[in-house]
C-alpha positions as CSV (number, residue, x, y, z in Angstrom):
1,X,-19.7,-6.8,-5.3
2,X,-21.5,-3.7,-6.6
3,X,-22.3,-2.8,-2.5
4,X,-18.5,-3.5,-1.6
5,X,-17.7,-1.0,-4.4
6,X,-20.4,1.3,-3.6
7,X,-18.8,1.1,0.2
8,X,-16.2,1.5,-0.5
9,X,-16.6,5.1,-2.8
10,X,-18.7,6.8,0.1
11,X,-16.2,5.6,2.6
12,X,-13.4,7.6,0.5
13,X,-15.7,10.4,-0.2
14,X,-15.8,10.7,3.4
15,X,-12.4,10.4,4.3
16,X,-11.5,13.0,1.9
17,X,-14.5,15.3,2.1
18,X,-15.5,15.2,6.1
19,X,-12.0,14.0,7.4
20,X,-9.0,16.3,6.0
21,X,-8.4,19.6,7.0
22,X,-10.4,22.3,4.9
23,X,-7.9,24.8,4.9
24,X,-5.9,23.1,2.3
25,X,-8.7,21.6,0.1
26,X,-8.1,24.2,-2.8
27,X,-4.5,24.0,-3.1
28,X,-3.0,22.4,-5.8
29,X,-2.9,18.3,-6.2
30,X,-4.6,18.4,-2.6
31,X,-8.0,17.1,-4.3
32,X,-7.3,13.9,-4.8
33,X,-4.3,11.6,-4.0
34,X,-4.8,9.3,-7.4
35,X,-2.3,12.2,-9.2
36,X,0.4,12.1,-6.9
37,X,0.1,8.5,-6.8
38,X,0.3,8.5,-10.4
39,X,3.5,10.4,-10.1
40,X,5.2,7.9,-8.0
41,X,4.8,5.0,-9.8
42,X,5.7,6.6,-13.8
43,X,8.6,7.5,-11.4
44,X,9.3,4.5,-10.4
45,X,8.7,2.8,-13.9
46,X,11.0,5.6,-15.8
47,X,13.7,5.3,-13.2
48,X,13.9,1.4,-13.4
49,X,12.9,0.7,-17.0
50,X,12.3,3.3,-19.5
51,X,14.6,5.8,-18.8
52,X,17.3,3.7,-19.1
53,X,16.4,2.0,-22.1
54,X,15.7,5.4,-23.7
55,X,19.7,6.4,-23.0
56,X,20.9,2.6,-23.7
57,X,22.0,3.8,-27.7
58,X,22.8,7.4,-26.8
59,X,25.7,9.1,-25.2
60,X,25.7,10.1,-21.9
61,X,25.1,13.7,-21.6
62,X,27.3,16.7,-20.7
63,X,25.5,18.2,-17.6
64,X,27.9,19.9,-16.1
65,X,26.4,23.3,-15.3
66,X,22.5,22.1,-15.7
67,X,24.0,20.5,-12.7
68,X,26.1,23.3,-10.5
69,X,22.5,25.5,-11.3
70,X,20.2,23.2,-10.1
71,X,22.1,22.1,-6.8
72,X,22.3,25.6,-6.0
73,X,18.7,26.3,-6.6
74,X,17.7,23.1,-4.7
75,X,20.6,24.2,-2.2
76,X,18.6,28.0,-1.1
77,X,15.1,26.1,-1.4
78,X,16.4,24.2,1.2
79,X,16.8,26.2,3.0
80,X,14.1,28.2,2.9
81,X,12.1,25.8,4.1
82,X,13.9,25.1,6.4
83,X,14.1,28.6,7.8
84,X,10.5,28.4,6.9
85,X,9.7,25.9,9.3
86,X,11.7,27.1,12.0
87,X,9.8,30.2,11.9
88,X,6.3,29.0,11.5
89,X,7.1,27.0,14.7
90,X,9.7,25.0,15.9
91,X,12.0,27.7,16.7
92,X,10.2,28.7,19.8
93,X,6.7,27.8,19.7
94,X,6.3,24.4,19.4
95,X,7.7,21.5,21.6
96,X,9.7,18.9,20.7
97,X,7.7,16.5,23.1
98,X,4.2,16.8,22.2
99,X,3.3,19.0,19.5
100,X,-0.3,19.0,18.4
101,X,-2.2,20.2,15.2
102,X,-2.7,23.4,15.0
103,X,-6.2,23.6,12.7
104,X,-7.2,27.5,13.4
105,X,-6.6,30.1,11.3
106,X,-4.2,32.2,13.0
107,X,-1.0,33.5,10.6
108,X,1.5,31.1,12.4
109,X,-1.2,28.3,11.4
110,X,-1.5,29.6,8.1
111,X,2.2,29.5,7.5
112,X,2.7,26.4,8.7
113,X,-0.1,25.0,6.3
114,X,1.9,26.8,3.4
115,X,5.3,25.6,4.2
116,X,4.3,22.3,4.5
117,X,3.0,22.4,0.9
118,X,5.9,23.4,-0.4
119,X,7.7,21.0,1.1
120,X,5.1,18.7,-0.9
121,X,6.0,20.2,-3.9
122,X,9.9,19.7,-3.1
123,X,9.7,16.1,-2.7
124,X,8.4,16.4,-7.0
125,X,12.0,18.4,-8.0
126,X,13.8,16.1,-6.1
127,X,12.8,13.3,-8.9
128,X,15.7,15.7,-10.9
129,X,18.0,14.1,-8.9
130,X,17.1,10.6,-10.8
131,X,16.9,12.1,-13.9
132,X,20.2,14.0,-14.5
133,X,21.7,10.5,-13.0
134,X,19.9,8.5,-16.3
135,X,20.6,11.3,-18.8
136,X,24.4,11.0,-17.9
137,X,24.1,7.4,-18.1
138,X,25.1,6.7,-14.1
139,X,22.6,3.9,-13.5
140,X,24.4,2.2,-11.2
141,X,23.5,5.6,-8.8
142,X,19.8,4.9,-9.3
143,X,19.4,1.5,-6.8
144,X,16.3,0.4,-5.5
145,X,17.3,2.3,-2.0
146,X,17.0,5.5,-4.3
147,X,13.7,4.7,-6.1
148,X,12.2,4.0,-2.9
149,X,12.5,6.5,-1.1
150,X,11.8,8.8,-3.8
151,X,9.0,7.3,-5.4
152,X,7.3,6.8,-1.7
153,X,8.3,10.7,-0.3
154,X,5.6,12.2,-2.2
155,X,2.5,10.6,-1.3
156,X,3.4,10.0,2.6
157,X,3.5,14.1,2.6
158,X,0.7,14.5,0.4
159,X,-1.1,12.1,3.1
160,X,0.2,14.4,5.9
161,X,-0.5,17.8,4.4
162,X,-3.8,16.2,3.2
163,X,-4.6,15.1,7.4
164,X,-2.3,17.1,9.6
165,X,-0.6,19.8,8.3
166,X,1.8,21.1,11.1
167,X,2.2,19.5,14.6
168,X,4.4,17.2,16.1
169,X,5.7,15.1,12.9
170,X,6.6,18.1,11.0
171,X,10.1,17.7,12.6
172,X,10.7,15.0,10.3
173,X,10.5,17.6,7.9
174,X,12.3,20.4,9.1
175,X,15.4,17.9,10.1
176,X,15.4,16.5,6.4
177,X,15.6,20.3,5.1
178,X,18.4,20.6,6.6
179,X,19.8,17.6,5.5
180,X,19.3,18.6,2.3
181,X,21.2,21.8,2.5
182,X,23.8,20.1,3.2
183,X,23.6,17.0,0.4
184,X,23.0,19.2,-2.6
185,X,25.8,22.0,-1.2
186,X,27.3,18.9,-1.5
187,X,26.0,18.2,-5.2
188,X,26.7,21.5,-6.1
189,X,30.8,21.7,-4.9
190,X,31.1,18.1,-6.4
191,X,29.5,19.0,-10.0
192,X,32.0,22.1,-10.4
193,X,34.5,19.7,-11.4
194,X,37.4,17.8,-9.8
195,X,39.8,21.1,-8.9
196,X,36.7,21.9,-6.6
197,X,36.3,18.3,-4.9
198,X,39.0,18.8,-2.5
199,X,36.9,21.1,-0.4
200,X,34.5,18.7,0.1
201,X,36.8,15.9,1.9
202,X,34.1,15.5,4.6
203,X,32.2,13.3,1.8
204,X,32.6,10.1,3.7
205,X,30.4,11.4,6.5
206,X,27.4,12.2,4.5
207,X,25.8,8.4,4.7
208,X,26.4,8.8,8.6
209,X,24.7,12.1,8.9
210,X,22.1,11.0,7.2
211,X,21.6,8.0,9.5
212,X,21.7,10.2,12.9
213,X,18.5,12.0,10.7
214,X,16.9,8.7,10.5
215,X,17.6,7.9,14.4
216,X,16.3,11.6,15.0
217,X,13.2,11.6,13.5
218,X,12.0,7.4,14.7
219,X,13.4,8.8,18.4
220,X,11.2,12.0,18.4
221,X,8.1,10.0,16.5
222,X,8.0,7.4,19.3
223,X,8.2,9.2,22.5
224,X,4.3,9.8,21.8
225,X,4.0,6.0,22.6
226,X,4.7,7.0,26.2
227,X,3.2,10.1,26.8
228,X,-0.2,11.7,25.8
229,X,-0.9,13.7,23.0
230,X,-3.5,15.2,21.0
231,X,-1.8,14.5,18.0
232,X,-3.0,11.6,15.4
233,X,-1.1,8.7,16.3
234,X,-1.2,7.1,12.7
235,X,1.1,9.8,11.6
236,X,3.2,9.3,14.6
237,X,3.4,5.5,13.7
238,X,4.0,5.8,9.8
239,X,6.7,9.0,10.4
240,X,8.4,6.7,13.3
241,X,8.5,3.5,11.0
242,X,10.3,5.6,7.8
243,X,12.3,6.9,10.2
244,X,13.7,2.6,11.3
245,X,13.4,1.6,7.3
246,X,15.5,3.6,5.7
247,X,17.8,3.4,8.5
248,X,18.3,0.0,7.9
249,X,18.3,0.5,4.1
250,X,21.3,3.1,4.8
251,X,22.9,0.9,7.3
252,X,22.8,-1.5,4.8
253,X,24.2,1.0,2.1
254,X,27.0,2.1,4.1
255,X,28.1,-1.2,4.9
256,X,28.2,-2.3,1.0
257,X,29.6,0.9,-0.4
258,X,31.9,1.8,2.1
259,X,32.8,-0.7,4.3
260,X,33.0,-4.2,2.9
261,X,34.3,-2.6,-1.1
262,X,36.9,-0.5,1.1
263,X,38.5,-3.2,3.1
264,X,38.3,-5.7,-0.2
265,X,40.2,-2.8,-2.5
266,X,43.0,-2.5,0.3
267,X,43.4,-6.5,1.0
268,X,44.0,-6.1,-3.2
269,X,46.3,-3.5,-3.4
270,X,48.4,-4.9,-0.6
271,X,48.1,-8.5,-1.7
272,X,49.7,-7.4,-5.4
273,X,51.7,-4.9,-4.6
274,X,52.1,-3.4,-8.4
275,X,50.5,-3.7,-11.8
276,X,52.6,-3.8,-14.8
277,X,53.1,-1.2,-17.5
278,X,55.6,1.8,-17.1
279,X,56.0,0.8,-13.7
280,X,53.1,2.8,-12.3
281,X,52.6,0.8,-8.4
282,X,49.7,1.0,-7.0
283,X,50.9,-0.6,-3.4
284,X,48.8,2.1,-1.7
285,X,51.7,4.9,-2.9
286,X,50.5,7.2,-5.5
287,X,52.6,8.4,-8.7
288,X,52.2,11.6,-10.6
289,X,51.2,10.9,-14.3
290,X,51.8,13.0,-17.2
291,X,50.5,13.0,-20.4
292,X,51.5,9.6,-22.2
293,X,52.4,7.7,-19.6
294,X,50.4,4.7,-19.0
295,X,48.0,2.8,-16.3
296,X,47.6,-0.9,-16.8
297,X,44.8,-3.3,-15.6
298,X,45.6,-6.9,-15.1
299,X,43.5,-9.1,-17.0
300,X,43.6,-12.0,-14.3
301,X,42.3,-9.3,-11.8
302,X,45.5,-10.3,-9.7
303,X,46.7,-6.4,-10.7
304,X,45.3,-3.1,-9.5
305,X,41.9,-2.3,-11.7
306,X,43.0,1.3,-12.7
307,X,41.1,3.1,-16.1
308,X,43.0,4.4,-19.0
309,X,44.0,7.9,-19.6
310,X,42.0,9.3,-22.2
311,X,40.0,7.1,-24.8
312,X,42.5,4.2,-25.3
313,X,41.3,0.7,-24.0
314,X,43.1,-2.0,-22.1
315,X,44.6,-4.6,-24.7
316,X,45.4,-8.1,-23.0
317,X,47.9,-10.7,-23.8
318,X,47.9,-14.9,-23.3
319,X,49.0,-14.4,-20.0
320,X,46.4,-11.4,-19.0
321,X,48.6,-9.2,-18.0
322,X,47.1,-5.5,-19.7
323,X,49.1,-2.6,-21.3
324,X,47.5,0.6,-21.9
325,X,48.8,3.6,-23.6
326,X,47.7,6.8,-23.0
327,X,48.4,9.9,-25.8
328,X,48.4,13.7,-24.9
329,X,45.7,16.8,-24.9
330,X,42.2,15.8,-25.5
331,X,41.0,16.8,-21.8
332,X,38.4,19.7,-22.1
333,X,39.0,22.2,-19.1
334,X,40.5,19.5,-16.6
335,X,37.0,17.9,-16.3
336,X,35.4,14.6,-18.2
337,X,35.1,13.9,-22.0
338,X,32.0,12.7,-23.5
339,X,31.9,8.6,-21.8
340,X,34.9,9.4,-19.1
341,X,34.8,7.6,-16.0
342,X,33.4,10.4,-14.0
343,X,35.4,10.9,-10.6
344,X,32.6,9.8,-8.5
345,X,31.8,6.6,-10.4
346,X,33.7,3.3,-9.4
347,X,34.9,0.7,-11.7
348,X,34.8,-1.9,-8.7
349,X,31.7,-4.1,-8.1
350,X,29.7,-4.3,-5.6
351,X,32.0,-6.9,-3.8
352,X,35.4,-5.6,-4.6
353,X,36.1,-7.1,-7.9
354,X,37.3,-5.3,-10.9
355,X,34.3,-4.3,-13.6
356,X,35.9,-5.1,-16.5
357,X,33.5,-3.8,-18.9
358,X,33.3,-0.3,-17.2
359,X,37.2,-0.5,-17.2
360,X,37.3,-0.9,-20.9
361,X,34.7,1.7,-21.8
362,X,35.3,4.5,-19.1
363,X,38.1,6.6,-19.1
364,X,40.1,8.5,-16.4
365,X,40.2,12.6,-15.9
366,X,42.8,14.9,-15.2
367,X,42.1,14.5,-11.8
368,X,43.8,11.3,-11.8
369,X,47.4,13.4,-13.1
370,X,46.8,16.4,-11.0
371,X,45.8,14.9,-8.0
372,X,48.3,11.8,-7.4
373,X,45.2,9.4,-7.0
374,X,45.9,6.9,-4.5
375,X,43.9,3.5,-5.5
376,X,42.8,2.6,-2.1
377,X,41.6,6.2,-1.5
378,X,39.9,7.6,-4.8
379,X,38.1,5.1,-6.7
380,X,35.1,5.9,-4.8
381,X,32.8,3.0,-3.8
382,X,29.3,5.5,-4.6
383,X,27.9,8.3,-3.9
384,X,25.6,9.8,-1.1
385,X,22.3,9.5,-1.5
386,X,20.0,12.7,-0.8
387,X,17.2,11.6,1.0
């Protein structure tokens, strides 16, 4: 056993000392993957376990403007790199159908080497994203597709940076910076508040997009199975095979949150037609609301699940049929009060059905009397994910 182990160190010594490239052996976390590593999985851990049992007795926080601030920041470093990228290489000087490694020490090489690092270090703030989700108590936005590709995106770069920083699989990287320009823009337009969200109607695109990425980067990754090229073909292979997994996570996604939960809503609104209380319908017409009128939820779930204005809960009777009442004011600058049902967070399940408990505790925003919400068109079935 002592031999295996002994092996086992020298054979890792090796690899890390004889087999990565020099130029980036003093840069920071480049020593040694065990931090990075380390990273991932108190990532993984705090996303899934503590961090919501930290925020399980508190109340969600206000994070408005920690938000619009950080998506713009994360927004421009976007696209730096990106631009970054372009310039060390593939706007020009590279080829998209065989790409090798430049190793030398020339400044385009050098540049490449340092953008690629930063991208490293990107794929770190990104764990924000998870965090400002857990602080404002939206854990139904942190699913296991989330976790896993960001607990798993740090050390497959770190591996790549560590190897073969710059050549042919650093497309992967340039495409998902621009993607990511894009999806916190996004993040950005949708945190300003709900006056702001009608300029970002192009929402329901985002999950495709994001797909063509995925059939982007597996295309370009495994053309090198049929050609020659003097680039490492382990890198092709593990780049190419993200590429197909989280295409079929995302397929997969897109299919639950806005296929099968859209379809379900519709067959309910058209199969009940109304919901009762203050004759609000909800037959796929909308209704402007003012202050003190009311929106009802059906306690059979035969009625339209709608939230109720303001901090008042659904009361039911024998025959489940729910009454809400709503009074007036108490709305802080047209955007959410402290444990609203923020515009971007459903109060459907996963298959259609109406989350009662969410519907008692969560209540609606201004943008539900301002904007005429139509049921089959804004409770929203999730959000993109930024990957």
């Amino acid at each position: 056993m002592a031999i295996i182990l002994q092996e086992a160190q020298e054979w890792y010594r090796e690899l890390l000392d004889n087999k990565s490239d020099p130029r980036v052996k003093d840069f920071f976390l480049l020593s040694s993957p065990l931090p990075t590593l380390g990273m991932c999985i108190f990532y993984a851990y705090f996303s899934k376990s503590l961090g919501p049992r930290l925020m399980a007795k508190r109340k969600p926080m206000e994070l408005r403007s920690v938000l619009v601030i950080y998506n713009a920041i994360q927004t421009i470093f976007s696209a730096w790199i990106f631009y970054e990228y372009l310039m060390s290489g593939w706007w020009g000087h590279y080829s998209f159908k065989c790409q090798p490694v430049d190793y030398g020490h020339s400044p385009l090489a050098l540049r490449m080497v340092n953008i690629c690092w930063w991208y490293y270090i990107s794929k770190f703030t990104e764990f924000f994203d998870t965090l400002f989700f857990i602080l404002r108590k939206k854990n139904e936005h942190v699913s296991t597709l989330h976790v896993i590709h960001h607990g798993c995106m740090p050390f497959s770069v770190w591996m790549g940076l560590k190897f073969a920083p710059g050549g042919h699989s650093t497309f992967f990287a340039l495409l998902n910076a621009f993607v990511h320009i894009v999806m916190y823009f996004y993040y950005m337009i949708a945190a300003m508040g709900p006056k702001y969200q009608k300029f970002i109607w192009w929402k329901k695109y985002l999950t495709t997009f994001q797909m063509v990425q995925f059939v982007a980067i597996f295309t370009h990754q495994f053309q090198l199975l049929f050609r020659d090229c003097d680039y490492p073909k382990g890198f092709m292979v593990w780049i190419g095979l993200h590429g197909v997994m989280f295409l079929f996570l995302f397929s997969d996604f897109y299919k639950a949150k806005y296929l099968t939960v859209t379809r379900r809503r519709r067959q309910a609104v058209k199969a009940n037609g109304h919901a009762n209380g203050h004759g609000l319908h909800t037959n796929g017409h909308s209704k402007h609301l003012g202050n003190g009128d009311a929106l009802v939820a059906n306690g059979s779930n035969k009625g339209a699940c709608m939230p109720v204005l303001e901090d008042e809960y659904v009361t039911r009777n024998g025959n489940g049929n729910g009454n809400g009442h709503a009074g007036g004011g108490g709305f802080e600058d047209g955007f959410f009060k402290e444990g609203a049902l923020s515009s971007n967070e459903s109060i459907l399940n996963p298959d259609g059905t109406c989350n009662r408990t969410r519907l008692k505790n969560k209540t609606a925003t201004k943008q539900l009397q301002y904007d005429h919400w139509n049921l089959a068109r804004n409770l929203d079935p999730g959000e993109p994910i930024a990957l």
